[in-house]
C-alpha positions as CSV (number, residue, x, y, z in Angstrom):
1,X,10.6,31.0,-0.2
2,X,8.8,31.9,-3.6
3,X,10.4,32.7,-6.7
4,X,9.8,34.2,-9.8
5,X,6.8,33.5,-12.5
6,X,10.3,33.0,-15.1
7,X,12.7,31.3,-13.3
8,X,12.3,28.0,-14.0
9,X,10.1,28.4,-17.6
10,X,11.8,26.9,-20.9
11,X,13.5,29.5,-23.0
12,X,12.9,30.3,-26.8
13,X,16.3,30.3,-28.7
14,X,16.6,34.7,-28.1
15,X,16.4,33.4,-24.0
16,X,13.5,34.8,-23.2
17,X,11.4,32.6,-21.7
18,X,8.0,31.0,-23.0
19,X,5.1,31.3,-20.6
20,X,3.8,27.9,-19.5
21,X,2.3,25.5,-16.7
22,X,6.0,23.5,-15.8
23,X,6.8,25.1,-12.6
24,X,3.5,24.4,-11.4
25,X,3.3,20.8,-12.5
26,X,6.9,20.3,-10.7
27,X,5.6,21.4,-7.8
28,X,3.1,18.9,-7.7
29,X,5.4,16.5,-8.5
30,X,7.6,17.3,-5.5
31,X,4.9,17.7,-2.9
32,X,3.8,14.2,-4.5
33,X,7.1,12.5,-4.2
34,X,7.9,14.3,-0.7
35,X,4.6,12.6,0.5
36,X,5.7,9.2,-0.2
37,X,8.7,9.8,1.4
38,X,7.1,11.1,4.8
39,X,4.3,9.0,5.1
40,X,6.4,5.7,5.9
41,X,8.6,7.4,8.3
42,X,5.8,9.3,10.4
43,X,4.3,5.5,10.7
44,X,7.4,3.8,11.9
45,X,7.1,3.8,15.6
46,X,3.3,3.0,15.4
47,X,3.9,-0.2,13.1
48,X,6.3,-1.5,16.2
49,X,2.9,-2.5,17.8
50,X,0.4,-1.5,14.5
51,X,0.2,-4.3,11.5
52,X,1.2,-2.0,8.5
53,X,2.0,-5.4,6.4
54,X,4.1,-4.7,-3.6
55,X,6.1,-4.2,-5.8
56,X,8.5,-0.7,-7.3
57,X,6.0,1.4,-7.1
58,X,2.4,0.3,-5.8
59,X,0.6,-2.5,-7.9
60,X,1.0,-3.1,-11.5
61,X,-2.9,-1.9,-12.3
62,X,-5.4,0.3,-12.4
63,X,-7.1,0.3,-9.4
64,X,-11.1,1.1,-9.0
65,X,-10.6,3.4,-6.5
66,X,-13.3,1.5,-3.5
67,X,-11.7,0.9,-0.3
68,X,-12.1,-2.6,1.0
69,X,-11.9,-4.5,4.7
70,X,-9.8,-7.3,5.3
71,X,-9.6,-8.7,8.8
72,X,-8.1,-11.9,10.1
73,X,-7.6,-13.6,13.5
74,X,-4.1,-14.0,13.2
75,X,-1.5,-13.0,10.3
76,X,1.9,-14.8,10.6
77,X,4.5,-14.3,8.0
78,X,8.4,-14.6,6.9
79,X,10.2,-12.3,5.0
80,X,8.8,-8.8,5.5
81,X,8.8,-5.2,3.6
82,X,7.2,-2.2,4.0
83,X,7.5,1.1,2.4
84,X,5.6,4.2,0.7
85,X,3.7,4.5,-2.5
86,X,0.8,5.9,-4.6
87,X,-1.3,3.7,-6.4
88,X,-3.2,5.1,-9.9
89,X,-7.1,5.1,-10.8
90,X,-7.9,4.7,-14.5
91,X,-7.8,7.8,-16.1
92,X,-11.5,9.4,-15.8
93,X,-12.6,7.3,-12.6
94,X,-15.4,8.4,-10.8
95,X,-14.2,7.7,-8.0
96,X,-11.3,9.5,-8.2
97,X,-12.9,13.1,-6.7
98,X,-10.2,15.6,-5.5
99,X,-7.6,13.2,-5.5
100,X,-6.7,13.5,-9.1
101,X,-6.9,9.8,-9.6
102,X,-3.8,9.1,-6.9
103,X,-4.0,7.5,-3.4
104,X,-0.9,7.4,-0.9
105,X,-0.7,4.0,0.5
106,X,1.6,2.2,2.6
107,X,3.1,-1.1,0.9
108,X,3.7,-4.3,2.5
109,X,5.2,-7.2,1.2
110,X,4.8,-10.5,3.3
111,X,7.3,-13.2,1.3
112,X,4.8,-16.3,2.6
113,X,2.1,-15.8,5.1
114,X,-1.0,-17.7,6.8
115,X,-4.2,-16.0,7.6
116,X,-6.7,-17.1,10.2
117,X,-10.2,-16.8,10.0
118,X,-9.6,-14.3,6.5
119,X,-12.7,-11.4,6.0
120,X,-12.7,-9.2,3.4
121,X,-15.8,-7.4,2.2
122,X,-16.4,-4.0,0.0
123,X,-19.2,-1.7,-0.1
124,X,-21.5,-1.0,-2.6
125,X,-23.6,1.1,-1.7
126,X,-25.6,-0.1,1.2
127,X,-24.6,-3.4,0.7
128,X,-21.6,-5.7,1.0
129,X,-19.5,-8.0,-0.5
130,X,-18.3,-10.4,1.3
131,X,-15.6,-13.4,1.4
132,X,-14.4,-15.5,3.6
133,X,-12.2,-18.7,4.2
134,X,-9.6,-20.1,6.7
135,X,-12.0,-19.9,9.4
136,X,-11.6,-24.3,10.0
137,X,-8.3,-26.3,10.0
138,X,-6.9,-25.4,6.9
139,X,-5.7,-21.6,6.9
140,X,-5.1,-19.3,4.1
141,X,-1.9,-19.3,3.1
142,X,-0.4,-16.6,0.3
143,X,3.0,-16.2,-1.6
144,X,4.5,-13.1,-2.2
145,X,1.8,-11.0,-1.2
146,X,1.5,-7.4,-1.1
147,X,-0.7,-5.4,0.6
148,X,-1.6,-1.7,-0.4
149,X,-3.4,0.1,2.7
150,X,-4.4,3.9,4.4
151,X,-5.3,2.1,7.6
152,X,-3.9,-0.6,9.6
153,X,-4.3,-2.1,13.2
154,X,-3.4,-5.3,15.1
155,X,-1.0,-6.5,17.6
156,X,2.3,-7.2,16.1
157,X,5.8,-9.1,16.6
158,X,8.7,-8.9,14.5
159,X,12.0,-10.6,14.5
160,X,15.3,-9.2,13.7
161,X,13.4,-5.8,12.4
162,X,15.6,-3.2,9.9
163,X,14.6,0.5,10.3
164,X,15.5,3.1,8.1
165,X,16.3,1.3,5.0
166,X,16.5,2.8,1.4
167,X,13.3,0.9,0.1
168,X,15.2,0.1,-3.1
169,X,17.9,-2.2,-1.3
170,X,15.3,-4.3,0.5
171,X,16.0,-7.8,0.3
172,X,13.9,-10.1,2.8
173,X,10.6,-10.3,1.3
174,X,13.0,-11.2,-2.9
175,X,12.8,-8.8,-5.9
176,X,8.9,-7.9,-5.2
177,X,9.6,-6.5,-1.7
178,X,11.6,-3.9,-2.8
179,X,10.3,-0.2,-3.4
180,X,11.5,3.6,-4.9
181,X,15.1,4.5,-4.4
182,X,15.3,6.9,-1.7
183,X,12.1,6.2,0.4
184,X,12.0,5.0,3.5
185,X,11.3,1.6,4.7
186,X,11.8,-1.3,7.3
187,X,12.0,-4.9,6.7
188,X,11.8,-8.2,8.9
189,X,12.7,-11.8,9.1
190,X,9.3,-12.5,10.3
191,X,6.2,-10.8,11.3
192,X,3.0,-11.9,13.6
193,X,0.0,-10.0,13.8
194,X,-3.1,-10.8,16.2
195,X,-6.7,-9.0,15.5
196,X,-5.3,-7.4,11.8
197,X,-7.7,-4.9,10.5
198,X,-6.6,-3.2,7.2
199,X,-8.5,-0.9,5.0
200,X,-6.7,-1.6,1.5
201,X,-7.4,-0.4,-2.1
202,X,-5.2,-3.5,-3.6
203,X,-4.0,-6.8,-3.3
204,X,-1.8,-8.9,-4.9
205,X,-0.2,-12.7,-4.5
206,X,1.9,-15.1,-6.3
207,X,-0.6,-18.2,-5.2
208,X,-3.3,-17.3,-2.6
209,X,-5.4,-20.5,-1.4
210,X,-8.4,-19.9,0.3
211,X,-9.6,-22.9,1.8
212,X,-13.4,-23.1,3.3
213,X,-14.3,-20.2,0.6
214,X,-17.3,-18.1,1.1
215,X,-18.9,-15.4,-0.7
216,X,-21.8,-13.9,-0.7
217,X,-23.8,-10.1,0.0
218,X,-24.3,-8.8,3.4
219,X,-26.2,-5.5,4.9
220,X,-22.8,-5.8,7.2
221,X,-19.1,-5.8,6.7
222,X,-16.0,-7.6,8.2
């Protein structure tokens, strides 16, 4: 359906209308929102037996823009959320190309959660940075932490799972697991994920201790 180059434009006070970008930046807008809103739900059935484990609306920064790995053995966790959102790139970023600075993520919020044998490494360029910890007795272990990735894998268990949610009433994972009004989301009591592979572009927690840490530069990844 298309409508006319006035219909929507702001008026002078004679109502004729002044010529104008607004229809065109709404339309972004809604195409924008409407992606946030679709993304979670065509995911839902694959995070039944797919790991797709922040806050209102993304995180609460800039972000650079680089993808990183994280990979773990083993992720077990109580109190889980999961919904749709778009993190922002600081204005100007090279790395933003034809994105316009935005990237459509899925959010997971994990209330407190172990991590066995944790990798995570970013590339720059040829080579890599990487850390790791939890790979002896002493796992990682991480408080409200919230996850912000465009790919996720693993082998996962949930307990007493919600599907369907609005994300804005969410209320396993406390205040930080709970997204926009009006997008879809699921939330758990618990969640167990075997072989996790995510590829993230944030990540926050309230205390994250990472025992056995490593970090150094490899020609290889996690």
């Amino acid at each position: 359906m298309t409508t006319s180059s006035t219909e929507h434009l702001p008026e002078r006070p004679d109502g004729s209308a002044v010529p104008g970008d607004a229809p065109a930046r709404r339309g972004r807008v809604r195409a924008r929102r409407a992606a946030v809103m679709a993304v979670p739900a065509a995911l839902t059935a694959a995070t039944l037996a797919v790991l797709t484990a922040q806050g209102a609306l993304g995180v609460q920064f800039a972000i650079s823009g680089m993808p990183f790995t994280v990979t773990a053995t083993e992720l077990n966790g109580t109190g889980f959320a999961q919904f749709g959102s778009l993190d922002e790139m600081a204005e100007g970023s090279p790395n933003a190309g034809d994105t316009g600075g935005q990237v459509l993520v899925v959010t997971s919020v994990i209330k407190n959660a172990t991590l066995t044998k944790l990798c995570q490494s970013v590339d720059l360029g040829g080579t890599n940075l990487v850390i790791r910890a939890g790979g002896g007795a002493q796992k990682v272990t991480a408080s409200d932490l919230t996850t912000d990735s465009t790919e996720l894998s693993g082998d996962a268990a949930f307990t007493d799972i919600e599907i369907g949610n609005d994300a804005s009433t969410l209320d396993k994972a406390g205040p930080q697991g709970r997204g926009p009004k009006g997008v879809f989301s699921q939330q758990s009591d618990t969640v167990r994920i075997a072989d996790l592979r995510q590829t993230n572009y944030a990540t926050t927690a309230g205390v994250f201790k990472l025992p056995g840490l490593k970090l150094g530069f490899s020609g290889s990844g996690c």
